[in-house]
C-alpha positions in Angstrom: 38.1 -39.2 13.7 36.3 -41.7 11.9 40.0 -44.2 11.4 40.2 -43.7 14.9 36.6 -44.6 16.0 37.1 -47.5 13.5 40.1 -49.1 15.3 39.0 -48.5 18.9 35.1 -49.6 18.5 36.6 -53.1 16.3 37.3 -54.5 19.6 34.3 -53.9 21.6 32.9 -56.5 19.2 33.7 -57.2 16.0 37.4 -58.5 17.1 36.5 -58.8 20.8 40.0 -60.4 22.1 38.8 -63.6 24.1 34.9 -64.2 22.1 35.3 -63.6 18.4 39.2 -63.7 18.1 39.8 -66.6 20.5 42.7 -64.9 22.5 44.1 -64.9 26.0 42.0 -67.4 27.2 44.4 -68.5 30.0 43.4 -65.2 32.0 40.0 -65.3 30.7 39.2 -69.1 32.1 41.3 -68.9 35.4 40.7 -65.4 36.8 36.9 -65.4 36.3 35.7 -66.4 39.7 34.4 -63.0 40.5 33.5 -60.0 38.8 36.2 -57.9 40.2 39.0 -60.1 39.5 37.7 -60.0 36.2 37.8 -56.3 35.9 41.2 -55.8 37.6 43.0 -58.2 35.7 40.8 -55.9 32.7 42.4 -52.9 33.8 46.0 -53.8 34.0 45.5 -55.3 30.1 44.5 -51.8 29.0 47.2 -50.3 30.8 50.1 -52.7 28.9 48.3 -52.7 25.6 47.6 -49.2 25.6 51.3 -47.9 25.9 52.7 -50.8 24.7 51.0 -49.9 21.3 52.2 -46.6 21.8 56.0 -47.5 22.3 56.0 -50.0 20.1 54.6 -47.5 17.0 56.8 -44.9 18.5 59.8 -47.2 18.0 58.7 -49.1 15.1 61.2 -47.2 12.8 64.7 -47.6 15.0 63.4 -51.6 16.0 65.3 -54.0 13.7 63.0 -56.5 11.9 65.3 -59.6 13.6 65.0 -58.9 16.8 61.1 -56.9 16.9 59.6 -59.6 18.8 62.0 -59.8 21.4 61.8 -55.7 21.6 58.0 -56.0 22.3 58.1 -58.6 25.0 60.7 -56.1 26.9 58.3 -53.2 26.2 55.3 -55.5 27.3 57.8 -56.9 30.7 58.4 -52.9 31.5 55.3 -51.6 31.7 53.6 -55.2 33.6 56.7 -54.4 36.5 55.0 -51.1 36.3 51.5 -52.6 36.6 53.0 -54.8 39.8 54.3 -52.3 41.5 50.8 -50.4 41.5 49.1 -52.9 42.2 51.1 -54.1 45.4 50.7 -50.7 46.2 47.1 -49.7 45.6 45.2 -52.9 45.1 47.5 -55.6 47.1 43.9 -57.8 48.3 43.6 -58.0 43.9 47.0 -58.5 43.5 47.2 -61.9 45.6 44.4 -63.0 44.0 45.3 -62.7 40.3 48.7 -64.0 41.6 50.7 -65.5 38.4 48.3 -64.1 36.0 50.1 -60.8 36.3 53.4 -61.1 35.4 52.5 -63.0 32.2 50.8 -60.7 30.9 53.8 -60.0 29.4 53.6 -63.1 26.9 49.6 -62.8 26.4 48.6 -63.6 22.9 46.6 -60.2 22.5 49.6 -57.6 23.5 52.3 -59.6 21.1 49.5 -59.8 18.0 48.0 -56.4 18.4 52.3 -55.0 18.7 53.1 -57.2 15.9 49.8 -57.1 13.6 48.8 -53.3 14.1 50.9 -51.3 16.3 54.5 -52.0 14.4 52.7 -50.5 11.3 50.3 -47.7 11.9 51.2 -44.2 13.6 50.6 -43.5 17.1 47.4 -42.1 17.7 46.1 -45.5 15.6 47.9 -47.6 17.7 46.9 -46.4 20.9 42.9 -46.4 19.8 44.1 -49.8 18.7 44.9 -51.1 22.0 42.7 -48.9 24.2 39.3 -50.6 21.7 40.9 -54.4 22.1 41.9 -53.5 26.2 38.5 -52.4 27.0 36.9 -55.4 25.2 38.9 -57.5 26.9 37.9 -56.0 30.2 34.4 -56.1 29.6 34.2 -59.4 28.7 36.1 -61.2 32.0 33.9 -58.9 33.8 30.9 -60.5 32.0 32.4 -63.8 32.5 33.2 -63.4 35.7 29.8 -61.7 37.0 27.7 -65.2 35.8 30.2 -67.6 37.3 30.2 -65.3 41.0 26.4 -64.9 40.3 25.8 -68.7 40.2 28.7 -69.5 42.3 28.4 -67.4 45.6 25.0 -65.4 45.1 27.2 -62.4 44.9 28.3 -59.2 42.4 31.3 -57.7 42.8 31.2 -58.9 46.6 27.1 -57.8 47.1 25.1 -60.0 48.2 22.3 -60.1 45.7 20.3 -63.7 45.8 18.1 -64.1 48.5 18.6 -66.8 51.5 16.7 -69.2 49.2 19.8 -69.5 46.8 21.9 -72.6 46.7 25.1 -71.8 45.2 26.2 -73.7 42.3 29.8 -73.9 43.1 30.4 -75.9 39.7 30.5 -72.4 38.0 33.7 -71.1 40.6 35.4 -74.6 39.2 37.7 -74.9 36.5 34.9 -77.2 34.2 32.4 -74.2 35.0 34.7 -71.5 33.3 35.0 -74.1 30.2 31.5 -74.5 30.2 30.3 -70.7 30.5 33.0 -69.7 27.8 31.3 -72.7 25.4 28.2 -71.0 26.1 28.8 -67.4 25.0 30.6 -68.3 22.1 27.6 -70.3 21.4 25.3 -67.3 21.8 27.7 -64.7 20.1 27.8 -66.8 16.8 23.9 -67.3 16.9 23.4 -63.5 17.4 25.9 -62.7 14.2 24.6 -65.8 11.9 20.8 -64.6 12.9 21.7 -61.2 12.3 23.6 -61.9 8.7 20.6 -63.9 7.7 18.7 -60.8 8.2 20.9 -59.2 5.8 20.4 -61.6 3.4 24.2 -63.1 4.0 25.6 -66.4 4.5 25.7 -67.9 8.3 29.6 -68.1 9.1 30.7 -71.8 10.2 34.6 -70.5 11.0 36.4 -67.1 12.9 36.1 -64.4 10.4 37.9 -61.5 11.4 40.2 -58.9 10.0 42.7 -58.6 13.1 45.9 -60.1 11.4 46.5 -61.1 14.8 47.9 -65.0 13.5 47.9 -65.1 9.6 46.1 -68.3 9.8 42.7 -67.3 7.5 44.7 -66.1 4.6 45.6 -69.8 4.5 42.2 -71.1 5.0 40.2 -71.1 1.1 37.3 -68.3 1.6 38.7 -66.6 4.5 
């Protein structure tokens, strides 16, 4: 219980996808106007990382090493038609407004690196805490992002009206520069609560990513990473 609380609760905030690992920032930046678009596009990200961990550790044996990448992006492609389909069916108002962001979730950074990195090499019930943790971080944080920029931007929360008549809206934060600039800003935060909480600890203040994910290979050819 303890290996599986390990890999779900990493990416609630220790490899939270878009904020400490940096990934699959093209949803993250373009679908944040309002809180609910961030939490719907959320929810269809668990539902394709979930299982397509799950297949994808389920198969990892019979896939052949040559073509493994092109095997996950038609697991990932089967289960985001899946996704479409119920959300034209259910949710059709969300669906419009994610519009393109849907279907390519089937080449977003996170499902590809956690099949490649995790899923391909841990058993099932790993795999799936794997991508349920990273899915649910992912979620929450373009529903954070995108309850400050509909705040700021339209008064609102998930469509309630909840500034008073004396609010201007700051429609800078609905634009493209005000995603950009909210992002910068809780990166910002996030690496001054973990440097302010190491130096509590008596460690080091980080100047780089540090993470274990082994979503990209890049640190093991950084010196100290």
């Amino acid at each position: 219980m303890s290996r599986l609380w390990k890999e779900f609760s990493k990416g609630l905030w220790k490899d939270l996808p878009p904020f400490k690992l940096v990934l699959g920032l093209c949803p993250v930046l373009a679908v944040t106007k309002t809180a609910d678009n961030g939490f719907g596009m959320g929810l269809a990200v668990i539902f394709v990382l979930a299982l397509s961990n799950m297949l994808v550790s389920m198969l990892r044996k019979l896939i052949p090493a040559k073509v493994r990448i092109a095997c996950f992006i038609v697991v990932a492609a089967s289960l985001v038609v899946c996704v479409e389909l119920l959300m034209q069916t259910y949710a059709y108002p969300l669906y419009l407004q994610l519009g393109i962001f849907v279907p390519l979730i089937v080449v977003n950074c996170i499902i590809l690196g956690r099949a490649e990195a995790f899923a391909s090499k841990n058993p099932v019930h790993l795999a799936v805490a794997d991508g349920l943790g990273m899915g649910v971080g992912f979620t929450l944080s373009l529903t954070f992002l995108g309850s400050i920029r509909e705040l700021f931007g339209y008064g609102t929360w998930f469509g309630m009206q909840v500034m008073g008549d004396w609010f201007q809206p700051f429609t800078f934060m609905i634009e493209a520069p005000g995603a950009f600039v909210c992002l910068g800003l809780i990166l910002a935060g996030m690496n001054t609560l973990t440097n302010w909480q190491r130096k509590n600890k008596g460690l080091e203040a980080i100047t780089g990513p540090v993470h274990d994910c082994k979503s990209c290979g890049m640190c093991a050819t950084k010196p100290g990473m």
